[in-house]
N, C-alpha and C positions, 0 to 999 in steps of 0.2 A: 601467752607463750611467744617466745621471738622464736623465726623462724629466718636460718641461713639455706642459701645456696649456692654451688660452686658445681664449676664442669671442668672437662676434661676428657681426656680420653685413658690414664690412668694404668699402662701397659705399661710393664718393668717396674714394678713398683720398688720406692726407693725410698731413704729416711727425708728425702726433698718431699717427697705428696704426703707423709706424714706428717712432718709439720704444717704444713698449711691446713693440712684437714684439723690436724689440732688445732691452731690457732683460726680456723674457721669457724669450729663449734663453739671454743672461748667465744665467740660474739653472741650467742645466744644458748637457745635452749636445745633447738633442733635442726640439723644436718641434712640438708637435702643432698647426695649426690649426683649431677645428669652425666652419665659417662657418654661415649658417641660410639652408637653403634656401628656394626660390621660397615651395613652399609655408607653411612653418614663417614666413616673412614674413606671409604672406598671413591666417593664423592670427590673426597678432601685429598685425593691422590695418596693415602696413607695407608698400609697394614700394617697392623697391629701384628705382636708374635704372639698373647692370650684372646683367645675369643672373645666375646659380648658377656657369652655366659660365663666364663670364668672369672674374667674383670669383675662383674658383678657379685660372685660367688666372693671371691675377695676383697672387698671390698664392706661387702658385709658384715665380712668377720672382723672389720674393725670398728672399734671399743668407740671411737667421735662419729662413727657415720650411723645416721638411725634407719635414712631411707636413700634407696638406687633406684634412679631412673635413667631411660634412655634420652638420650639426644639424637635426634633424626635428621635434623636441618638448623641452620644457622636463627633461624627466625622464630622456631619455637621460644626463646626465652624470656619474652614479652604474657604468651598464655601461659609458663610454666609458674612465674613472679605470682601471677594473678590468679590462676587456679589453685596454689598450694599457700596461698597467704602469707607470700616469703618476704619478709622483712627486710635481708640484708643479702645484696649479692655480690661476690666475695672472687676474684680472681689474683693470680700472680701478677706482680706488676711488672712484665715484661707485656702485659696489656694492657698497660696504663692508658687512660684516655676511649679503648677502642669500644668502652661498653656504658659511656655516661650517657646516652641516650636513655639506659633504663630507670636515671635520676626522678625517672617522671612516674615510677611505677615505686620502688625501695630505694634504699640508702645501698648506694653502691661504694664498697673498698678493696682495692688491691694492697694484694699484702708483697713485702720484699721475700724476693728466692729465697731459697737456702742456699748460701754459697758452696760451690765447687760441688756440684749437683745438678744433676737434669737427662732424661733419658738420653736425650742428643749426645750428653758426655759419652754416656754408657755406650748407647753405638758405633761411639769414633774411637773407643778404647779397645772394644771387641774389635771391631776392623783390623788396630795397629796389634794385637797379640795375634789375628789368624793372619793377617799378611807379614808377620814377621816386622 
């Protein structure tokens, strides 16, 4: 069994993280997802508008993802590769380059955006509708 994995933090879900999650699982049989938790946000100077547990809650119920896990810290995804026997690990490639270090553990590929898509969009659209 090939085994993919991908992270994220995965708030506002959009047809941008469905495709990837589809074309993530297309690499193999099974779907890891580490989304980052409350706190691991909190770290990263970031809140989320869905919880840990909803993120997750949703995420589940989608048809390419088989398993959710948490992400705590940047450094975990060295023991995550090698504790769940993950095959291939898979980001957007607006992080091209920043995770070939894990070359040495899986087969690493970033995959291209979905154009004119991305929670950031989403953010600065709701800004310009409440501010007018």
């Amino acid at each position: 069994m090939k085994k993919v994995i991908t992270y994220g933090t995965f708030d506002l879900l959009h047809w941008g993280h469905i495709n990837l999650l589809k074309r993530a699982k297309a690499l193999g049989d099974h779907l890891t997802v580490a989304i980052s938790s409350d706190e691991f946000n909190s770290l990263k100077s970031k809140k989320s508008y869905h919880s840990f547990d909803n993120r997750k809650m949703i995420l589940e119920s989608i048809r390419y993802v088989d398993e959710v896990i948490a992400e705590d810290n940047w450094e975990q995804k060295i023991n995550d590769i090698v504790d769940n026997n993950i095959d291939i690990f898979v980001m957007g490639d607006d992080w091209k380059g920043k995770f070939d270090f894990l070359k040495d553990y899986c087969e690493v590929i970033y995959l291209p955006r979905t154009v004119g898509i991305s929670t950031t969009k989403i953010k600065k659209d709701l800004l310009k509708v409440n501010n007018g």
